[in-house]
GUGULUM-853370 format. One record per residue (C-alpha): residue number from 1; chain; x negated, y, z. Coordinates in Angstrom, 3 decimals. Layout:
REM residues N
+-----+-------+----------+----------+----------+
!  nr ! kette !        x !        y !        z !
+-----+-------+----------+----------+----------+
! NUM !     A !        X !        Y !        Z !
...
+-----+-------+----------+----------+----------+
//
This chain:
REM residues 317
+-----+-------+----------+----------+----------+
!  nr ! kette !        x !        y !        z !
+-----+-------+----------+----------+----------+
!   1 !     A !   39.241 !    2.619 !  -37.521 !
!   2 !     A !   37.638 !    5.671 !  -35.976 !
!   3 !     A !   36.029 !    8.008 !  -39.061 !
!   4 !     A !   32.847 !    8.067 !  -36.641 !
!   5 !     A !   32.582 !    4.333 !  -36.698 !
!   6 !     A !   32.556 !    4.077 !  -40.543 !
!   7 !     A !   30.448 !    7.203 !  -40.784 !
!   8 !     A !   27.845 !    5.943 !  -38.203 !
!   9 !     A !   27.662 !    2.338 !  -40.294 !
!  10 !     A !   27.543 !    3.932 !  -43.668 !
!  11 !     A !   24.375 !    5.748 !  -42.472 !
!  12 !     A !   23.240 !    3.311 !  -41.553 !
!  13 !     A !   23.395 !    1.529 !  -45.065 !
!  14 !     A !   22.172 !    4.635 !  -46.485 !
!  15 !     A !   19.327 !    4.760 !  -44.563 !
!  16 !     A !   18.075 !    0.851 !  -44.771 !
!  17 !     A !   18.651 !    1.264 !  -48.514 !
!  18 !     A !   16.141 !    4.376 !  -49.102 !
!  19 !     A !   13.505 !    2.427 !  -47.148 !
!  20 !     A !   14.364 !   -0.635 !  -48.728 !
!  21 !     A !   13.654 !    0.968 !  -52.209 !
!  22 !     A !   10.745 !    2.712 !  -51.133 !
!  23 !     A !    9.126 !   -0.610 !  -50.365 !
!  24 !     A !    9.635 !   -0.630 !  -46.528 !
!  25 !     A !   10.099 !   -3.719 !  -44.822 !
!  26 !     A !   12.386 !   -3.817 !  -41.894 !
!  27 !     A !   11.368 !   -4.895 !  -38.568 !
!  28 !     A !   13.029 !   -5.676 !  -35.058 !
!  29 !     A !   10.373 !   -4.956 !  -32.349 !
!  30 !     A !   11.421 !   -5.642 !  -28.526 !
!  31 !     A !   13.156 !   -3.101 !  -26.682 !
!  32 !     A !   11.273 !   -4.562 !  -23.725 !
!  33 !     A !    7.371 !   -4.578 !  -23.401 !
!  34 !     A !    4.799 !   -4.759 !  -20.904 !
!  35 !     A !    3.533 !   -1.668 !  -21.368 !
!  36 !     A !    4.711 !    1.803 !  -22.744 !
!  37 !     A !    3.126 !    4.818 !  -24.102 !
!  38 !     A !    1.670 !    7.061 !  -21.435 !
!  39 !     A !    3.306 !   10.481 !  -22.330 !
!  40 !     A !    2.957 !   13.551 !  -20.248 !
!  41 !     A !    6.375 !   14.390 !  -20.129 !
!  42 !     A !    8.848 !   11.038 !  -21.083 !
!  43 !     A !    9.460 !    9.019 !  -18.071 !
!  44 !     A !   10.606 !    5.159 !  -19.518 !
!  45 !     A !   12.902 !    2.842 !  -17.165 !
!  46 !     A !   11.300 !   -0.195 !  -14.929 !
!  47 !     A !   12.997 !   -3.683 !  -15.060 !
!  48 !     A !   11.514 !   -5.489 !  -12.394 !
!  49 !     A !   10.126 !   -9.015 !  -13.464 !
!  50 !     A !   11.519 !  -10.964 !  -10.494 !
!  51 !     A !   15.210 !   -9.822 !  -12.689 !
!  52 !     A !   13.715 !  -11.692 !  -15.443 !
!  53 !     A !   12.638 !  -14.646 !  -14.304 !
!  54 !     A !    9.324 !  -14.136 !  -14.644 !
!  55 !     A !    8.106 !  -13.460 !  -11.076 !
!  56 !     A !    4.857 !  -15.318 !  -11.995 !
!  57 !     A !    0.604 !  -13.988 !  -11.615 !
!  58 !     A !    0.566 !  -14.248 !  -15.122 !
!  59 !     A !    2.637 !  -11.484 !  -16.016 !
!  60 !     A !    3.341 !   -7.877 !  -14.231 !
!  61 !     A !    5.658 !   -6.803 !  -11.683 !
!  62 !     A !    8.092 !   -4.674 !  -13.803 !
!  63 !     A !    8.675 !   -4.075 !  -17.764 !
!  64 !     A !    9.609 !   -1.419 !  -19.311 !
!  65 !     A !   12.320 !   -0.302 !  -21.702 !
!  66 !     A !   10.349 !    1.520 !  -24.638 !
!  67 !     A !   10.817 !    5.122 !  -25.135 !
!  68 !     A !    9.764 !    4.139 !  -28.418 !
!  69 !     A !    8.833 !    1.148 !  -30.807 !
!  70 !     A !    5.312 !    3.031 !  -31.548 !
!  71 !     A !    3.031 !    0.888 !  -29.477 !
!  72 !     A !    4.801 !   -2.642 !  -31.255 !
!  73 !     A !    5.175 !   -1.320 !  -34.749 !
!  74 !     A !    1.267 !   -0.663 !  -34.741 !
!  75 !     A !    0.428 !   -4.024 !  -33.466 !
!  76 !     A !    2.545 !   -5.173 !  -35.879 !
!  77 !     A !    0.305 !   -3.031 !  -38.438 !
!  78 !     A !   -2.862 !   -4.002 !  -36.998 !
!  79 !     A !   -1.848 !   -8.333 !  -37.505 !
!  80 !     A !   -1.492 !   -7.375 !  -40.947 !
!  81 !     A !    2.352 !   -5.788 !  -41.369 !
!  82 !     A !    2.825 !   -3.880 !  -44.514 !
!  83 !     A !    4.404 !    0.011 !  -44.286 !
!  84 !     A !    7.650 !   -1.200 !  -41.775 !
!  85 !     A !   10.535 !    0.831 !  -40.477 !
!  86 !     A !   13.003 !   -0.267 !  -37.588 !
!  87 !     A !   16.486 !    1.068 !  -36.614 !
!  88 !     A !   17.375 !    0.216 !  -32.804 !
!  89 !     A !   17.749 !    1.321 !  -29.451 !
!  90 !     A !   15.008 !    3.495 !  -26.823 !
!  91 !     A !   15.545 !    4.355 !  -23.349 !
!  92 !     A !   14.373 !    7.573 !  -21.798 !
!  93 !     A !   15.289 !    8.217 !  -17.993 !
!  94 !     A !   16.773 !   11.385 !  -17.085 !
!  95 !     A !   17.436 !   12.528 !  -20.790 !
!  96 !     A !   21.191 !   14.001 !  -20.797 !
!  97 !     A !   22.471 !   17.048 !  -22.164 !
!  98 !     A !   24.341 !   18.485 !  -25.878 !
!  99 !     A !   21.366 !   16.545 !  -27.649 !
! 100 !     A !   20.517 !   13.693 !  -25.089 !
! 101 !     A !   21.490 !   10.478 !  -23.822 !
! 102 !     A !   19.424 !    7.745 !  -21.771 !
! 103 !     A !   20.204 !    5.044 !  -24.756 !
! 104 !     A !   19.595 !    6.304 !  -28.206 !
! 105 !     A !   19.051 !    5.344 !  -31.689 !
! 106 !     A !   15.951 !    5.391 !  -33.022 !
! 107 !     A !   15.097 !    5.379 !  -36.733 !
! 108 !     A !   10.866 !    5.141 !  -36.668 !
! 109 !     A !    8.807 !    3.994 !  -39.423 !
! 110 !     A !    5.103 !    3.632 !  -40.970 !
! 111 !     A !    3.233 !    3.591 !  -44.168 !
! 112 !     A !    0.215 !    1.757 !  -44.504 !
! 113 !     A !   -2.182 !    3.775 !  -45.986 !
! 114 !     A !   -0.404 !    6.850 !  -45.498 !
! 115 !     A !   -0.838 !   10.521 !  -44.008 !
! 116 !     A !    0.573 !   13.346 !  -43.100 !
! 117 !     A !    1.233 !   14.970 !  -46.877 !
! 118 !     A !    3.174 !   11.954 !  -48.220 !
! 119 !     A !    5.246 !   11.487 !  -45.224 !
! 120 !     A !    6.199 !   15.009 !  -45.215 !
! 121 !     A !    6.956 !   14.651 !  -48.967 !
! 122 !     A !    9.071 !   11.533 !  -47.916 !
! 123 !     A !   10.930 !   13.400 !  -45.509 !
! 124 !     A !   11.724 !   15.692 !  -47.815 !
! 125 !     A !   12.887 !   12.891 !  -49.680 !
! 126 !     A !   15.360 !   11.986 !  -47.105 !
! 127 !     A !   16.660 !   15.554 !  -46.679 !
! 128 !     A !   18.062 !   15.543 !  -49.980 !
! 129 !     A !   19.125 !   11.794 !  -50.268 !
! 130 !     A !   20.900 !   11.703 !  -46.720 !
! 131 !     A !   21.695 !   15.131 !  -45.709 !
! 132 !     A !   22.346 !   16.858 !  -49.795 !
! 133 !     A !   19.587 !   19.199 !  -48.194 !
! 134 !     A !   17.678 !   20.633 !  -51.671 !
! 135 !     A !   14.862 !   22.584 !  -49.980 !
! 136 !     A !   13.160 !   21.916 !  -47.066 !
! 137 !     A !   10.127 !   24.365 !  -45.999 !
! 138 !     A !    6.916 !   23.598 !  -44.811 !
! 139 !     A !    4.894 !   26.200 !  -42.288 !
! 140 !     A !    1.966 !   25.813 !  -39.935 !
! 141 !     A !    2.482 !   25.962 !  -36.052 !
! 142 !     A !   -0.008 !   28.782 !  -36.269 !
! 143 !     A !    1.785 !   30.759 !  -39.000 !
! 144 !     A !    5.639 !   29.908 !  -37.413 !
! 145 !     A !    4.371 !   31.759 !  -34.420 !
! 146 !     A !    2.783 !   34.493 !  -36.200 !
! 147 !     A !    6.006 !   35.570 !  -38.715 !
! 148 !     A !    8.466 !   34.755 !  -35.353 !
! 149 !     A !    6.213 !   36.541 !  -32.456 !
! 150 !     A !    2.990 !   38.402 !  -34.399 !
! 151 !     A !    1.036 !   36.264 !  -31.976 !
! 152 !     A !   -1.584 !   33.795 !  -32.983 !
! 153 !     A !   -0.656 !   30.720 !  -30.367 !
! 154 !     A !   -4.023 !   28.604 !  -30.641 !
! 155 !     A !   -6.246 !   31.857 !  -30.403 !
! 156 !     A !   -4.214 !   34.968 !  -29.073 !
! 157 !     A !   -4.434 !   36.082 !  -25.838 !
! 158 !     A !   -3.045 !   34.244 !  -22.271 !
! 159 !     A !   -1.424 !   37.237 !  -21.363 !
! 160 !     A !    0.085 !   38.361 !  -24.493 !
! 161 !     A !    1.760 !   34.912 !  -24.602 !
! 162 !     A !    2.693 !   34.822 !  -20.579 !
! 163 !     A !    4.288 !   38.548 !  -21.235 !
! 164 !     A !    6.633 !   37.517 !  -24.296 !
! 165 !     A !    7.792 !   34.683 !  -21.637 !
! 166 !     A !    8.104 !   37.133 !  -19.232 !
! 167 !     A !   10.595 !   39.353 !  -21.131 !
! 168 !     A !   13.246 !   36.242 !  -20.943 !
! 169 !     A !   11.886 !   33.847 !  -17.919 !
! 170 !     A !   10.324 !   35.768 !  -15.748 !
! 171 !     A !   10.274 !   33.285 !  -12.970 !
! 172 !     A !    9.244 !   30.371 !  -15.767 !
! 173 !     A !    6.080 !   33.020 !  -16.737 !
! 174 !     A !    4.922 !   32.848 !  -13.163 !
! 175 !     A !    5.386 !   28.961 !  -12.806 !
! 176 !     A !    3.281 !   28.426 !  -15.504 !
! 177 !     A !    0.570 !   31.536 !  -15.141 !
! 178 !     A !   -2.049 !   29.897 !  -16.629 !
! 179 !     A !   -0.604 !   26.534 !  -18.422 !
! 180 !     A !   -1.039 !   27.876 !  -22.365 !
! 181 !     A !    1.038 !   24.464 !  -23.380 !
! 182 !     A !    3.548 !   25.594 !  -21.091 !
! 183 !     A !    4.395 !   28.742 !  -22.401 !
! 184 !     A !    3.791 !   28.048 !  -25.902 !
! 185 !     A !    6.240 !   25.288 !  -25.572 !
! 186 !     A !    8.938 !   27.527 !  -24.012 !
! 187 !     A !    8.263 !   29.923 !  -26.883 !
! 188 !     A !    8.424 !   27.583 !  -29.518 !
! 189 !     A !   12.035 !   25.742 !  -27.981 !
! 190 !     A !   13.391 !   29.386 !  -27.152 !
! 191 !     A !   12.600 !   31.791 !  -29.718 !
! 192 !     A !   10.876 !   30.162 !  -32.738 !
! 193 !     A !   12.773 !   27.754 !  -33.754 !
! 194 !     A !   15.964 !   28.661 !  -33.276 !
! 195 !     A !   14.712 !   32.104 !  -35.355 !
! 196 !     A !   12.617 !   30.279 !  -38.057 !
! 197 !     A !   15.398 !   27.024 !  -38.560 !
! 198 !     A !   18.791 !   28.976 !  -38.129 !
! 199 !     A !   20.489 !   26.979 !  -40.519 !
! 200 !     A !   18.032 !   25.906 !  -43.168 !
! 201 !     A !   15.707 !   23.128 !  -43.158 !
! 202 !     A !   12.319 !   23.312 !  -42.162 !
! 203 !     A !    9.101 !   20.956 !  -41.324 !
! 204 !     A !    6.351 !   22.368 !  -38.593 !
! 205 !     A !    2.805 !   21.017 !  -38.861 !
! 206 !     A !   -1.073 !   21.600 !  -37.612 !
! 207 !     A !   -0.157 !   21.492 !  -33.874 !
! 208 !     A !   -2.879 !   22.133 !  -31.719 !
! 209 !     A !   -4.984 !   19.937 !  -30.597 !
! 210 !     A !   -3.742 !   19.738 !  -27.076 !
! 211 !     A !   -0.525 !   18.980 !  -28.283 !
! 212 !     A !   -1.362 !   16.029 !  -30.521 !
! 213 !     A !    0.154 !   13.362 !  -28.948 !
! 214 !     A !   -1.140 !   10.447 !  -31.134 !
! 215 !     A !   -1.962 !   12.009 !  -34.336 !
! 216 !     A !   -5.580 !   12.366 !  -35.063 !
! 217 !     A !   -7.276 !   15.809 !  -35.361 !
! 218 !     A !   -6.749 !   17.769 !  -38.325 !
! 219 !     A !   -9.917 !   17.534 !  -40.622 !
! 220 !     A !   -9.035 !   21.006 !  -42.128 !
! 221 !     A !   -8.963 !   22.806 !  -38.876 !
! 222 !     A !  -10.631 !   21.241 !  -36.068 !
! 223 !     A !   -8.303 !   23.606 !  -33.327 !
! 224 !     A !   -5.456 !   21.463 !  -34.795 !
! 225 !     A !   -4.068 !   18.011 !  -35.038 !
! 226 !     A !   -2.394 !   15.951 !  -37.919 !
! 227 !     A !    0.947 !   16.299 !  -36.395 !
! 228 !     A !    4.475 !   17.389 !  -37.972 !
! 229 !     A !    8.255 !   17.980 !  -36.769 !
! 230 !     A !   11.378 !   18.081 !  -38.653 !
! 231 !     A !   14.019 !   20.630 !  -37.362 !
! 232 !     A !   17.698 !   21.544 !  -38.885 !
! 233 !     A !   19.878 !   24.509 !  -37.664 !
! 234 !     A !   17.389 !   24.442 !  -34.662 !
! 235 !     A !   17.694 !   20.637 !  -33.903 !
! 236 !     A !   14.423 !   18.137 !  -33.806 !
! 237 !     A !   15.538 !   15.750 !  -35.817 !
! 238 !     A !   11.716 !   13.812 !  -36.204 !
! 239 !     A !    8.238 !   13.799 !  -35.027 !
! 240 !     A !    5.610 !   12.206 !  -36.833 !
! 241 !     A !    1.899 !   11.777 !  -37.166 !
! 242 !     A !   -1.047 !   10.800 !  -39.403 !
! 243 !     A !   -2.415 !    8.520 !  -36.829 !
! 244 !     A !   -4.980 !    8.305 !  -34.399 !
! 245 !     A !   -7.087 !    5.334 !  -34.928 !
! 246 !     A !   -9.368 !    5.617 !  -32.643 !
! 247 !     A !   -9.251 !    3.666 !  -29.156 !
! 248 !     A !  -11.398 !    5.198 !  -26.952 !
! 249 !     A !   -9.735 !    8.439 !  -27.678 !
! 250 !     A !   -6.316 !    6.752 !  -27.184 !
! 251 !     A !   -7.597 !    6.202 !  -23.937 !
! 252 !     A !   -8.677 !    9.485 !  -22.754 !
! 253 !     A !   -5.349 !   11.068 !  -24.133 !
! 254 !     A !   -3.750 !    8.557 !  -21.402 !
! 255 !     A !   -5.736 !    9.690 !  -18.942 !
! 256 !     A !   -4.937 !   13.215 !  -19.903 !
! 257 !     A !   -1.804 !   12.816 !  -19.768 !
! 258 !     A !   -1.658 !   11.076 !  -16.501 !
! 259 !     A !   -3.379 !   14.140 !  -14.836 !
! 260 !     A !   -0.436 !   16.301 !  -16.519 !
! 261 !     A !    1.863 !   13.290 !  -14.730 !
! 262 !     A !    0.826 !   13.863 !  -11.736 !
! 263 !     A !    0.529 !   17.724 !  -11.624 !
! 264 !     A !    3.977 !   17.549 !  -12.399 !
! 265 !     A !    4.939 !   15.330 !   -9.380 !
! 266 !     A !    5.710 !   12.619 !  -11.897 !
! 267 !     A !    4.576 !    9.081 !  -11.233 !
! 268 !     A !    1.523 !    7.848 !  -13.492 !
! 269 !     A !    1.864 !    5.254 !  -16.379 !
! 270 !     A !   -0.244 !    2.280 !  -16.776 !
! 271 !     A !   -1.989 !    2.398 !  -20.106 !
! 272 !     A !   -0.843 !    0.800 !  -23.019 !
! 273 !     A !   -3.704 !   -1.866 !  -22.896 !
! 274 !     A !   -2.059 !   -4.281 !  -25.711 !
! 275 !     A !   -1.989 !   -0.713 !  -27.968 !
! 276 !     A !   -5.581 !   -0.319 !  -26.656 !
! 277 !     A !   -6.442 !   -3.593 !  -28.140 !
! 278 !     A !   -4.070 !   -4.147 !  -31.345 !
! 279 !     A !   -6.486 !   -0.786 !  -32.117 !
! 280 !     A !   -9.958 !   -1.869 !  -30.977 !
! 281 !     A !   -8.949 !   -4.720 !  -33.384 !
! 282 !     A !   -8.414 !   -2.273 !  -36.164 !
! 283 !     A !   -5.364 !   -0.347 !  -36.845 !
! 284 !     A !   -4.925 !    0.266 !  -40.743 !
! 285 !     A !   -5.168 !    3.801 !  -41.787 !
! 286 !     A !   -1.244 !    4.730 !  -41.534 !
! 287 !     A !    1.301 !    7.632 !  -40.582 !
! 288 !     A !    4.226 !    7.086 !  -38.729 !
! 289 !     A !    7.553 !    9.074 !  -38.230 !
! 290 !     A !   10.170 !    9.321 !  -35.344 !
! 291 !     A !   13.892 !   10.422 !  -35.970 !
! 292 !     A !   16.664 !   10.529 !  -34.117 !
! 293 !     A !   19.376 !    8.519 !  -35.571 !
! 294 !     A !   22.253 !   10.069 !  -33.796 !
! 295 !     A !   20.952 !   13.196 !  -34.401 !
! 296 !     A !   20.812 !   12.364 !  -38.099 !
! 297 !     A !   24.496 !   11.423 !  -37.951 !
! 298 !     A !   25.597 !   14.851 !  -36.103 !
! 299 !     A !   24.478 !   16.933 !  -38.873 !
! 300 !     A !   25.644 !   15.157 !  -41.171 !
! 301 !     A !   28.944 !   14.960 !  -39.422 !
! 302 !     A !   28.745 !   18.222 !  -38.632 !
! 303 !     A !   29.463 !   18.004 !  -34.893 !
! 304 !     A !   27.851 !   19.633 !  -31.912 !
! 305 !     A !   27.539 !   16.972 !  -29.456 !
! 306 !     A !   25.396 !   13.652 !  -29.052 !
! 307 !     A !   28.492 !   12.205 !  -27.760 !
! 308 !     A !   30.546 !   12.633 !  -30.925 !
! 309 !     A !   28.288 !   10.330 !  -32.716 !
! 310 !     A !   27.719 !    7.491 !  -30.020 !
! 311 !     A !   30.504 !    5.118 !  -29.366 !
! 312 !     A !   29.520 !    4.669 !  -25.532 !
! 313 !     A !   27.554 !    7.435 !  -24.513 !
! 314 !     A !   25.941 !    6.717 !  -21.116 !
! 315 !     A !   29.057 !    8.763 !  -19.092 !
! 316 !     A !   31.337 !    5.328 !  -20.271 !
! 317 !     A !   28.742 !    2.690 !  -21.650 !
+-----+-------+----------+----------+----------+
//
């Protein structure tokens, strides 16, 4: 049998048995929904109903393939689930590349009554349990920038920020004049992580506020928001949050992002109304994490390419 094959499944023992023990209970949320969550920047795949057989009023004219299991997993929390994890498939459109392919695995999880601090403790956990990874550090967003670029990203100047793009991407610079997001983003991809995670282990948190995604804001520093990444050797391996909880924020973060949608020349989302509700009905206090399975298994593996670790990448699925 291929050494990937027993590999990949041994993981995945490995990994049902630390959430197993950690008093996780596994769940199997659709891969299909409705609705998706309105991101700026992931574009999710349409199935159209009439494929279905559901070409009824009752129900809409396409579903999507999630780009994640977030907006089920909190309904699931918010009928009265207990801290859950899941293992299975997400489709992104357009995502190929070294670390990319349309079908992935996802490993995502929540604890009930959680935040931020004891999920980064329990990723530290799985660091050492999965990877034999004995330290992993922990640095703001603010302070990553600061010891990588001696700029302060939330507060320092446009132009400071637009020059150190400049000395690289001079045409990206001018593209995004303006867009602080933009060029922090290309920053933090291009020069900080790869500087700050060069083979070690190391967890980001505090993101600002306009890149929260759905964590809540921080209630240490209101410029921030509860929001963490793991990255290895320069690779995001997880993204999670202490999470937001409140609705009619939820909704004007989809708006936001819509607006960012259609700057881009992206086509808009519908919101996420059955996340809109499963919250307005009260979602627990929780914190929820995103990893990468197959990205898991490459370091482990030791191998440079997404395709090493997938059986049928999309090139021959």
């Amino acid at each position: 049998m291929h050494p990937m094959v027993v590999q990949r499944a041994d993981l995945l023992r490995q990994v049902r048995r630390f959430f197993d023990d950690r008093g996780y209970f596994e769940v199997q949320p659709p891969c299909m929904g409705r609705d998706c969550v309105v991101d700026a920047y992931l574009d999710p795949i349409r199935v159209q109903t009439s494929e279905l057989g559901l070409a009824t009023d009752d129900v809409p004219r396409h579903f999507f393939l999630q780009t994640s299991p977030e907006s089920a997993m909190k309904r699931m929390l918010a009928g009265g689930a207990p801290s859950i994890y899941s293992i299975g498939p997400v489709f992104r459109s357009g995502e190929v590349g070294r670390h990319h392919n349309v079908e992935f695995a996802m490993l995502e999880w929540y604890q009930r009554d959680g935040d931020a601090e004891s999920q980064i403790g329990l990723l530290k956990d799985l660091a050492k349990v999965i990877l034999r990874r004995t330290a992993t550090s922990v640095i703001s967003y603010r302070e990553a920038f600061r010891q990588s670029l001696g700029v302060d990203p939330i507060e320092g100047d446009l132009k400071r920020l637009r020059s150190l793009v400049q000395q690289r991407e001079p045409d990206l610079a001018q593209d995004l004049a303006d867009d602080r997001d933009g060029l922090l983003d290309v920053l933090f991809s291009d020069r900080v992580i790869p500087q700050l995670t060069k083979e070690s282990s190391w967890i980001v948190r505090d993101y600002p506020l306009t890149q929260a995604a759905l964590a809540r804001r921080s209630a240490r520093d209101p410029d921030c928001a509860e929001r963490f990444e793991w990255f290895i050797d320069g690779i995001e391996l997880a993204n999670g949050y202490d999470e937001l909880l409140d609705a009619n924020e939820l909704l004007h973060r989809y708006e936001s992002n819509n607006r960012k949608r259609e700057a881009a020349g992206r086509s808009t989302l519908e919101t996420d109304t059955t996340l809109l509700a499963a919250m307005r009905s009260g979602l627990p206090q929780c914190a929820g994490v995103a990893l990468g399975f197959d990205r898991l298994l490459m370091l482990r593996m030791g191998v440079e390419q997404i395709d090493d670790v997938i059986p049928l990448p999309i090139d021959r699925a």
